[in-house]
MARMI-465963 format. One record per residue (C-alpha): residue in three letters; x, y, z. Coordinates in steps of 0.2 Angstrom, whole numbers, plus 5000, padded with zeros to 4 digits. Each point is the difference from the previous one (the first is absolute). Example, Ala and Ser with C-alpha at 12.3 -4.5 7.8 and 13.67 -1.06 7.14 Angstrom:
REM MARMI-465963
R   type   east   north     up
R    ALA   5062    4978   5039
R    SER   5006    5017   4997
END
This chain:
REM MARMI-465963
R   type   east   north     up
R    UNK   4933    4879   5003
R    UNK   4984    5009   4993
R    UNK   5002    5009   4985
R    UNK   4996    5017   5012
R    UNK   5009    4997   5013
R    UNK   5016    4995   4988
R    UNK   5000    5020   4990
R    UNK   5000    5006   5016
R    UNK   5014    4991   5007
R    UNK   5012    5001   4986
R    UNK   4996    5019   5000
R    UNK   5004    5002   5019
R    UNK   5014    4988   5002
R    UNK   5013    5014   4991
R    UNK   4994    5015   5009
R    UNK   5014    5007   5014
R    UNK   4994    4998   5018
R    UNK   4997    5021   4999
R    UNK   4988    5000   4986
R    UNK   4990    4987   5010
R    UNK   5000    5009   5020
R    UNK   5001    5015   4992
R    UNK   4983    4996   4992
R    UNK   4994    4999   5017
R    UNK   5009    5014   5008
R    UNK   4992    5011   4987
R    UNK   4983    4994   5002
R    UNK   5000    5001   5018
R    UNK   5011    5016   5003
R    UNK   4989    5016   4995
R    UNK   5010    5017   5008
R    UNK   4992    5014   5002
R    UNK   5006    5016   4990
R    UNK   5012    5012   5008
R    UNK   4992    5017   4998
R    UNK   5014    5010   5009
R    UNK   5009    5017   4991
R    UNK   5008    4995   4986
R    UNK   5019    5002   5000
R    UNK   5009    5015   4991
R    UNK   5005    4998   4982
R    UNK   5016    4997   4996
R    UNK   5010    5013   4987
R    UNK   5008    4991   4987
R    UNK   5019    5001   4999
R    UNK   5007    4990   4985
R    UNK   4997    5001   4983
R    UNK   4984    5007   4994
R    UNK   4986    4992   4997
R    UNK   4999    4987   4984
R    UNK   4979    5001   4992
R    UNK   4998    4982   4998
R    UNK   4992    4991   4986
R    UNK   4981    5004   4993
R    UNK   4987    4989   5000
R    UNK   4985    5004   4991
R    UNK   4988    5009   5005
R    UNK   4987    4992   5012
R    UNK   4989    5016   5005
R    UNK   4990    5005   4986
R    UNK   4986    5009   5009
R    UNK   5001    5011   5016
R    UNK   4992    4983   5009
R    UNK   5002    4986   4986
R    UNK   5015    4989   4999
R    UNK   5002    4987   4985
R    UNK   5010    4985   5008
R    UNK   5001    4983   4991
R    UNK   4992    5008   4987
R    UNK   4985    5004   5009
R    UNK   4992    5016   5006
R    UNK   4993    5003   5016
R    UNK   4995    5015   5007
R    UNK   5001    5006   5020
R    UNK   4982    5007   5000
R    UNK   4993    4985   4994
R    UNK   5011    4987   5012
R    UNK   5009    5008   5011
R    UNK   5019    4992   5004
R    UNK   4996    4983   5006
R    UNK   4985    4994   4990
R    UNK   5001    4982   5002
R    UNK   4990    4998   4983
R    UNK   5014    5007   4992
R    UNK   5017    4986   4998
R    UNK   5011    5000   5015
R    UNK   5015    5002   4989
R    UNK   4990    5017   4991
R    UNK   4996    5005   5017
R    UNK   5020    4999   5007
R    UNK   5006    5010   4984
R    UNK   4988    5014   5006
R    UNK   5009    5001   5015
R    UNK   5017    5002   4993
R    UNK   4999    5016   4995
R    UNK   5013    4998   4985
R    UNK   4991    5014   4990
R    UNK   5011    5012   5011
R    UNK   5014    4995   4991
R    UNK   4992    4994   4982
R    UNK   5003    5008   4984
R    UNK   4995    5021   5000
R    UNK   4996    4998   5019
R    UNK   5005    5020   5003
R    UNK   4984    5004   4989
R    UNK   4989    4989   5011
R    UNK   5007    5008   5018
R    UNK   4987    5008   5006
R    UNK   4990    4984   4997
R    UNK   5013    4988   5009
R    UNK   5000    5012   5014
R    UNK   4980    4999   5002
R    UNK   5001    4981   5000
R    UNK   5012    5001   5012
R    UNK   4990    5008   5013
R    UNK   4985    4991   4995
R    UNK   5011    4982   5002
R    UNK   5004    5007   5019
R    UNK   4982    5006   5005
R    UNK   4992    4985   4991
R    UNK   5012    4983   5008
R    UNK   5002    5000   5017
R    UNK   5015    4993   5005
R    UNK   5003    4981   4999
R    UNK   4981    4997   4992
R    UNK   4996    4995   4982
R    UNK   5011    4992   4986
R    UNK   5011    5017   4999
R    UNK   5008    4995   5018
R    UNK   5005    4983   4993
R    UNK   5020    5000   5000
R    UNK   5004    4998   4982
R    UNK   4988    5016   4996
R    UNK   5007    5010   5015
R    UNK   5015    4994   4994
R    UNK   5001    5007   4982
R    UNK   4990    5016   5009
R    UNK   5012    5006   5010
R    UNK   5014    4999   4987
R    UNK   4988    5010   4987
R    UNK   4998    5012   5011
R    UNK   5017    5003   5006
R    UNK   5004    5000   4981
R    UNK   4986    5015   4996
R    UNK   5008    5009   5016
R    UNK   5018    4999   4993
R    UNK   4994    5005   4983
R    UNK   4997    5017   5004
R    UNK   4981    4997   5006
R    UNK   4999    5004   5019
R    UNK   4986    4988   5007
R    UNK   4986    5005   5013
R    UNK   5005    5002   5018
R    UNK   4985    4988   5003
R    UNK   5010    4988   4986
R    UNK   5016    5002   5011
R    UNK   4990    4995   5014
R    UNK   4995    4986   4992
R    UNK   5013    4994   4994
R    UNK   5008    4998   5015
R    UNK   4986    4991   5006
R    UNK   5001    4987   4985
R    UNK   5020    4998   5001
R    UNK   4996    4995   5021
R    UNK   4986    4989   4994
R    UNK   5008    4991   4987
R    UNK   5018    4998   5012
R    UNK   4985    4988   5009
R    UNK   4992    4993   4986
R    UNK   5018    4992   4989
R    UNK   4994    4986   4989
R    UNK   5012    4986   5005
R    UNK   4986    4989   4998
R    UNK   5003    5002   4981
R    UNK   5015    5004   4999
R    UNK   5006    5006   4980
R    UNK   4995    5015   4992
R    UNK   4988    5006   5012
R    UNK   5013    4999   5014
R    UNK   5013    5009   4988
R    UNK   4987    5012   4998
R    UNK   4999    5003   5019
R    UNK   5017    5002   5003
R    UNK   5000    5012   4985
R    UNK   4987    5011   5009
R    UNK   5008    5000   5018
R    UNK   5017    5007   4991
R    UNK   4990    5015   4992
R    UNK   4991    5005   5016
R    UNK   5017    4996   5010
R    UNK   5008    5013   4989
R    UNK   4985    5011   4996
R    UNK   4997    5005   5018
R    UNK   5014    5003   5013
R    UNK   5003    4995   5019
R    UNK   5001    4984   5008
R    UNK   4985    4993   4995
R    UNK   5004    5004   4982
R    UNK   5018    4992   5005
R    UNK   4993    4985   5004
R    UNK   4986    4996   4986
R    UNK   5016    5003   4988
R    UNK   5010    4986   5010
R    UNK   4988    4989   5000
R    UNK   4996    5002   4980
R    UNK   5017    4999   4996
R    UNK   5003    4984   5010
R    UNK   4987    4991   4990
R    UNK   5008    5008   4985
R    UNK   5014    4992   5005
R    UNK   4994    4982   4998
R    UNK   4988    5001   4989
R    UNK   5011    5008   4984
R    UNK   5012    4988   5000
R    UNK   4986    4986   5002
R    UNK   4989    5006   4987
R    UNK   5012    5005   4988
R    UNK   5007    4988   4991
R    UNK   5019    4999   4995
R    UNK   4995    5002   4981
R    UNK   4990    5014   5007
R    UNK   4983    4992   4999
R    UNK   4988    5002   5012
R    UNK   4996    4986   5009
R    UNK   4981    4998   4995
R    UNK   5004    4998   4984
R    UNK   4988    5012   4991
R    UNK   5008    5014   4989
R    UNK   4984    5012   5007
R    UNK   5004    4996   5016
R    UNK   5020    5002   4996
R    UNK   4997    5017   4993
R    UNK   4989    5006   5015
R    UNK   5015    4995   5010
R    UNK   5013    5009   4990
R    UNK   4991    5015   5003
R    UNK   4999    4997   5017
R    UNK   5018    4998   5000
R    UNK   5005    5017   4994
R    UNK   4988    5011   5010
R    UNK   5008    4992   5016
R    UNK   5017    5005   4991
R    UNK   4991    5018   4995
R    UNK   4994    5003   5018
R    UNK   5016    4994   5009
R    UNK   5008    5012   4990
R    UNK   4989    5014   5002
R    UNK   5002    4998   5019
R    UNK   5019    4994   5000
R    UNK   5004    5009   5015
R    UNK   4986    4993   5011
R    UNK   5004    4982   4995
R    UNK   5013    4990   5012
R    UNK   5018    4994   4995
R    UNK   4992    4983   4998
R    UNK   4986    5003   4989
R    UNK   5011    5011   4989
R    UNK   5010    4984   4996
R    UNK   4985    4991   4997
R    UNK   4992    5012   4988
R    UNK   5016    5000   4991
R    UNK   4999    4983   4999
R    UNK   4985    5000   4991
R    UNK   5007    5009   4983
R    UNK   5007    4982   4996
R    UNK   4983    4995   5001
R    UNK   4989    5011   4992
R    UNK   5013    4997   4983
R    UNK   4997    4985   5002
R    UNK   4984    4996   5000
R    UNK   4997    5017   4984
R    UNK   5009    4987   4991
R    UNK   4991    4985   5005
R    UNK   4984    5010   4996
R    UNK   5006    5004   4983
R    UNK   5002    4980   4996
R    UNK   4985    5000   5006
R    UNK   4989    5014   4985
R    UNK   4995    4996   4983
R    UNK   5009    5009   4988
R    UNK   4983    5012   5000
R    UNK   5010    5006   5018
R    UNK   4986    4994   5011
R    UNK   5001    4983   5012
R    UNK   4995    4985   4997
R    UNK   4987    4988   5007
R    UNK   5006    4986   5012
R    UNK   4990    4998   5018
R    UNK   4991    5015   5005
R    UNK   5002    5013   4986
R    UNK   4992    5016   4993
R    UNK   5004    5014   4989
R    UNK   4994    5016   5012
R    UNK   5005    4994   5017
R    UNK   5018    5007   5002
R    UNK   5008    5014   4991
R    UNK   5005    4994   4983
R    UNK   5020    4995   4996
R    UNK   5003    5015   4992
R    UNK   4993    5012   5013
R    UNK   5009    4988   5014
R    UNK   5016    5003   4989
R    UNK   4999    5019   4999
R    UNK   4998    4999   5019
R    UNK   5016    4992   5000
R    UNK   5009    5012   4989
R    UNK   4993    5015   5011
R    UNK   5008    4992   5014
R    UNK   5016    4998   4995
R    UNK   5001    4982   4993
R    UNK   5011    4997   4986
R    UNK   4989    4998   4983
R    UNK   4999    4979   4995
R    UNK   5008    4994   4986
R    UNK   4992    5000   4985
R    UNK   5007    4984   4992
R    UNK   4989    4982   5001
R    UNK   5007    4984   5002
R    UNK   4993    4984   4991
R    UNK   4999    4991   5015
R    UNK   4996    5007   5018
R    UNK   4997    4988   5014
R    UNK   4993    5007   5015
R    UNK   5006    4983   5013
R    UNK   4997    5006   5017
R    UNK   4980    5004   4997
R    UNK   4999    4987   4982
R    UNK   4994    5009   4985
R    UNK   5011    4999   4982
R    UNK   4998    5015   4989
R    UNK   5006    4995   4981
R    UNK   5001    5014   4986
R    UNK   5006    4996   4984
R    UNK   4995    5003   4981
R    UNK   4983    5011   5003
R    UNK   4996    4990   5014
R    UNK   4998    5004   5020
R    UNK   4996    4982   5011
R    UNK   4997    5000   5018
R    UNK   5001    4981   5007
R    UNK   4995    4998   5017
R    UNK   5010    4985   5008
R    UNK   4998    5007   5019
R    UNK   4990    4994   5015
R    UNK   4983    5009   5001
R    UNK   5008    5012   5016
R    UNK   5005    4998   5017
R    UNK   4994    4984   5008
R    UNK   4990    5007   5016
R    UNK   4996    5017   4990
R    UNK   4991    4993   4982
R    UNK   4986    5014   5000
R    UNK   5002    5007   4984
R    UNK   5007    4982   4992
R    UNK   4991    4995   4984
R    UNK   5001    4981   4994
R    UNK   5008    5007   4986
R    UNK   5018    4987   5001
R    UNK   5010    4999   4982
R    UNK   4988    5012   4992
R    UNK   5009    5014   4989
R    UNK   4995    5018   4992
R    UNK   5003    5002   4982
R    UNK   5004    5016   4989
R    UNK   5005    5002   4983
R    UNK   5004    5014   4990
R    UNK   4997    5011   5016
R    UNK   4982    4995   5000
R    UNK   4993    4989   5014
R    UNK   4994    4983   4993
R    UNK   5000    4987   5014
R    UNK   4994    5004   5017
R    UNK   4995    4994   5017
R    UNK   4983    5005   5003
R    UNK   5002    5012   5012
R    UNK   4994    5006   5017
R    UNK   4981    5011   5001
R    UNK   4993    4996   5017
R    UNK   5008    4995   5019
R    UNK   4987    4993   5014
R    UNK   4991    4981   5000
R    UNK   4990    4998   4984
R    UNK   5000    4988   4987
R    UNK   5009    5012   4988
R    UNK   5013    5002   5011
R    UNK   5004    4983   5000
R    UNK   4999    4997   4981
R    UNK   5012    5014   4999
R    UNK   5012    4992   5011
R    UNK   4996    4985   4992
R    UNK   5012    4989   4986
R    UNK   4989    5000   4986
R    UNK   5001    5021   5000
R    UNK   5019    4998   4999
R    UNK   5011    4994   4983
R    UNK   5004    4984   5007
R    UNK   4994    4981   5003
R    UNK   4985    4995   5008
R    UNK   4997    4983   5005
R    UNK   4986    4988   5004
R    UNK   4991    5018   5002
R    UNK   5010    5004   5016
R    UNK   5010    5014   5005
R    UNK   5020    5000   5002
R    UNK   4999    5008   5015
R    UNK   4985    4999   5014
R    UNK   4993    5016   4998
R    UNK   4986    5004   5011
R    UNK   4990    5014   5009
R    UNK   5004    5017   4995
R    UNK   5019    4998   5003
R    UNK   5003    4984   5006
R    UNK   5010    4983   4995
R    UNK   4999    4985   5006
R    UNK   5015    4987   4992
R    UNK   5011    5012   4986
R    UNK   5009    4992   4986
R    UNK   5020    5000   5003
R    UNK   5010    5004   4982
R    UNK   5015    4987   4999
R    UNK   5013    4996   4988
R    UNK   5002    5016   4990
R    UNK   5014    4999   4987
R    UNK   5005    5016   4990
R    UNK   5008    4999   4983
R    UNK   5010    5012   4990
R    UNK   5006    4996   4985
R    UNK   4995    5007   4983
R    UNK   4983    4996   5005
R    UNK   4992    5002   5018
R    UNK   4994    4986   5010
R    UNK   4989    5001   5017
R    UNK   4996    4985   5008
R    UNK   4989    4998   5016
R    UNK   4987    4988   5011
R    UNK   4988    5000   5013
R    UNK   4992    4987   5011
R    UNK   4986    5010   5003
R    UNK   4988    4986   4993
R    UNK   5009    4989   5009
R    UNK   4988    4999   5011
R    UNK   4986    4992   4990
R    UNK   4995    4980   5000
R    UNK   5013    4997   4985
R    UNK   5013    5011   5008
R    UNK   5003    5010   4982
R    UNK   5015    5014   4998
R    UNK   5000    5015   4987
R    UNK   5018    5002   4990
R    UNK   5002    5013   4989
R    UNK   5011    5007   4988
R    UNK   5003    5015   4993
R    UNK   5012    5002   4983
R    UNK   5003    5018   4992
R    UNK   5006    4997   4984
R    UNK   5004    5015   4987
R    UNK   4980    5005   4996
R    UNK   4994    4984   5009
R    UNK   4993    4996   5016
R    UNK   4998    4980   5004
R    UNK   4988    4996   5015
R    UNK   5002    4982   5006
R    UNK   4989    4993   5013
R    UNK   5002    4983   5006
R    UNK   4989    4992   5014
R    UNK   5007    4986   5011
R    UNK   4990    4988   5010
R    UNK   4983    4997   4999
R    UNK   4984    5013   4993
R    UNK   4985    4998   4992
R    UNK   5001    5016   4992
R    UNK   5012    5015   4997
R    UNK   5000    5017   4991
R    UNK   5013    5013   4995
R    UNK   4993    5019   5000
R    UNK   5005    5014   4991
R    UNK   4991    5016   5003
R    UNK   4999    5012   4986
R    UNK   5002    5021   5005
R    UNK   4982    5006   4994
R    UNK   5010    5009   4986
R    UNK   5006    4986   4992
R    UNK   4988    4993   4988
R    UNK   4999    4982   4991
R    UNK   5003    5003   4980
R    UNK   4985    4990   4995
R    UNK   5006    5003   4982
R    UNK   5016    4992   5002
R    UNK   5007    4982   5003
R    UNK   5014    4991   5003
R    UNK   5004    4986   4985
R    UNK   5002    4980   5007
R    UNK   4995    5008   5019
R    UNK   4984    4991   5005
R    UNK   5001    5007   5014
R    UNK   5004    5020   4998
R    UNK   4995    5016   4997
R    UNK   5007    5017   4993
R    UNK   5000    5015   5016
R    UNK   5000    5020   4994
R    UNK   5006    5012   5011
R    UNK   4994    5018   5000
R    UNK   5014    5007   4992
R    UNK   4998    4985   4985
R    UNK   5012    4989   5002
R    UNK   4996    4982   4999
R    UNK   5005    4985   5012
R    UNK   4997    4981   4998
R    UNK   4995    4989   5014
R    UNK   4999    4983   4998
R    UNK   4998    4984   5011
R    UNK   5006    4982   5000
R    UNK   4993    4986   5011
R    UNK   4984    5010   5006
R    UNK   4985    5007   4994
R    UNK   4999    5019   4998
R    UNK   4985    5010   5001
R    UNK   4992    5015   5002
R    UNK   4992    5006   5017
R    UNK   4994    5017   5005
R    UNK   5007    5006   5015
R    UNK   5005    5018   5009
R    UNK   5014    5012   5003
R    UNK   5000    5012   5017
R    UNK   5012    5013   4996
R    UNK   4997    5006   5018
R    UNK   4988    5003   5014
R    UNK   4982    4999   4993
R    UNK   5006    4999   4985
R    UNK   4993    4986   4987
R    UNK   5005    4996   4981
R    UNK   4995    4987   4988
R    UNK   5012    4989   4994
R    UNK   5005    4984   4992
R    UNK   5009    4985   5010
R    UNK   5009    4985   4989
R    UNK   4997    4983   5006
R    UNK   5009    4988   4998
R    UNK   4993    4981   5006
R    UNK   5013    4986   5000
R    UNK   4995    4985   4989
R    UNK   5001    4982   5006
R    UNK   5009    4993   5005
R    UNK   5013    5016   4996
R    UNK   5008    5005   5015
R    UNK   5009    5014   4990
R    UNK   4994    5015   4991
R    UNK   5012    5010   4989
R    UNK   4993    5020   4996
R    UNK   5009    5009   4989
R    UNK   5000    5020   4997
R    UNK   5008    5005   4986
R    UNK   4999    5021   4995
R    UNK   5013    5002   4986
R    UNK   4987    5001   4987
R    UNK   4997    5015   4996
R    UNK   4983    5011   4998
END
């Protein structure tokens, strides 16, 4: 089968039948927008009101917006400037300045731009009546409202108008987060407005809530996508439906009561799978699609919990946490925080945000970030993209030049590797063991084994290689603030080098069975975001079909 027509078939084969008529259906179906009256507001009766979690600040000019890093201003492009990044364009739409950090001071502002959003997107035209953006719209909106901001008839209008629309418009052909995220929306303007209409986009919200939690939400409390940006997006997703449910107690049915009290279990859940998932420096990590800046940060997502009424997580760590249900390992022990990831790259009709990123791991020590993935800067089609998503830009093995997984596209992936054989031991020391065939498919059908051994200052890296390669390399990306001690040197190590973190303290890495050198590579922190760094490469010797690295950081400053 040609090469071509191969990516596209292992890609399609795993979608469900909905994502694939549904493509379709959506394409071909185009309502028109429902301009009736809009229905009367509902007053809530339940608890007050919970403010939710501050982002930063995205409105830093009465008409300028700074989104993935990036300024823009409404005079000079409008909203739907197609020389500006779809994804920059969709954050415009969001309006989640109305509920960011000092929003009150910026009031008069919001309520300018939200008049000026009515009067300049007709309904169902332009990116802004896409349904992810309408979706995240509407529930900003209703937000602001409930904070103590009342909004613009004409905004009441519209959002009526929106909440009709986007009833039509339900992403079934990509299911995941964005469907999530239509749901979410339909249950806020079911509850915000009154009536039978409002009645009826809360049942249908809440049905889809219905599947979808249990489906994406992993019994380890792991979002199904397996990014921790992603995961924390969801959490917070989580406790607004809890907050408005709440707020509007008495206007939600016997049925959906039970549900939303269902979803306590869930939202403790997935704090403490989110917890395993943070550096010790209490921000996420980077596996898949992930950026610092996207969702609130863990701390704010935890004082949302505490605000309403969750119980505060225990302090105390655990040497060894092993998050089964989505297949990540968190290790802390003596200084040092490890973060293995032994899971499939996500759900296998919905791998959008998957990375070829299979038995790589994060690295702190000390509290300071020293090994990490490289991180996630850009969505859409380019090359970029796909480097990013690719092995090479992940602390793990590359072989014959070839990624683990078949990332392609923007958010596509044709054959995924499959982890197998995970072992975990415990005694004294801490053992991971784990494969994947993902190489498997190559001419000499290779596999990648590795171990991991947590000794007491000592980290142990073993790769081995099975089958046939022509070439293979082990990557270690250093955090742009770690630096390479070129004063110092490890005595006997032919191989090795001395690392200084920021704060001083020294760490040995050495390598057996490989050669290690020095390449420059890049850190994205978050969206737009670039940093120099350094990556350790490691090329196996032949015919060595094993590489040993060790990290040692007992030694002192």
């Amino acid at each position: 089968m040609p090469g071509r027509l191969a990516t596209y078939w292992h890609t399609l084969r795993y979608l469900k039948p909905v994502q694939l008529y549904g493509r379709v259906w959506f394409r071909l179906y185009r309502p028109r927008p429902d301009m009736r009256p809009d229905p009367p507001l509902r007053a809530p009766v339940g608890r007050d009101w919970v403010l939710p979690p501050r982002r930063n600040a995205s409105l830093v000019g009465p008409n300028s917006f700074c989104f993935l890093n990036e300024i823009n201003d409404l005079s000079d492009h409008g909203w739907d400037d197609p020389r500006l990044a779809k994804l920059w364009r969709y954050n415009l739409h969001y309006f989640d300045d109305l509920n960011a950090e000092d929003a009150s001071s910026r009031a008069e502002m919001h309520r300018r731009l939200l008049l000026r959003w009515v009067y300049e997107n007709p309904p169902g035209v332009g990116t802004g009546w896409e349904p992810y953006p309408t979706s995240l719209r509407i529930v900003n909106w209703v937000k602001w409202s409930l904070s103590g901001n009342p909004l613009p008839k004409e905004c009441v209008h519209s959002l009526a108008i929106q909440a009709r629309w986007l009833s039509r418009r339900m992403e079934f052909h990509l299911l995941g987060n964005h469907l999530f995220a239509n749901a979410k929306a339909l249950a806020f303007a079911g509850l915000f407005f009154d009536g039978a209409e409002a009645n009826c986009w809360l049942e249908k919200g809440m049905r889809i809530l219905e599947s979808q939690v249990p489906e994406q939400i992993l019994s380890d409390g792991g979002h199904f996508e397996r990014s921790p940006m992603y995961h924390a997006l969801a959490l917070e997703d989580m406790q607004d439906l809890y907050n408005v449910t709440s707020t509007f107690s008495d206007a939600v049915p016997l049925r959906w009561q039970l549900l939303s009290a269902a979803w306590w279990d869930s939202i403790a859940e997935m704090r403490d799978w989110l917890a395993a998932m943070c550096h010790p420096d209490g921000e996420i990590s980077y596996f898949n699609d992930a950026a610092i800046g996207v969702a609130p940060t863990p701390n704010e997502l935890e004082h949302y919990a505490a605000k309403l009424g969750f119980p505060k997580r225990p302090s105390k760590t655990k040497p060894l946490t092993a998050l089964s249900a989505s297949g990540y390992i968190r290790i802390e022990r003596n200084n040092a925080v490890a973060i293995l990831d032994v899971a499939p790259i996500g759900p296998d009709y919905l791998p959008g945000h998957a990375h070829a990123d299979t038995l790589s791991f994060e690295l702190s020590l000390f509290g300071q970030r020293v090994f990490v993935n490289s991180g996630t800067s850009c969505y859409g089609e380019g090359a970029e993209r796909l480097r990013q998503r690719g092995t090479a830009a992940h602390n793990t093995v590359t072989v014959d030049g070839q990624n683990s997984s078949e990332v392609w596209a923007g958010f596509r992936v044709a054959r995924r590797a499959r982890p197998h054989g995970l072992a975990i031991k415990h005694n004294g020391e801490i053992s991971v063991r784990c494969a994947h065939d993902g190489y498997r498919r190559l001419p000499g059908k290779p596999g990648h084994l590795r171990r991991w051994v947590f000794s007491q200052s000592t980290l142990v890296i073993e790769d081995r290689i099975y089958g046939v390669f022509q070439h293979a390399e082990a990557r270690f990306h250093l955090h742009p603030s770690t630096k390479i001690d070129s004063d110092a040197t490890i005595t006997g190590a032919r191989n090795g080098l001395v690392l200084r973190l920021p704060e001083g303290q020294r760490v040995r890495f050495w390598v057996e069975g490989g050669v290690l050198k020095q390449e420059a590579s890049v850190w994205h922190p978050g969206f737009g975001a670039t940093e120099p760094s350094v990556c350790l490469s490691v090329s196996f010797e032949y015919p060595s079909r094993v590489v040993r690295t060790r990290i040692q950081w007992d030694i002192g400053i």
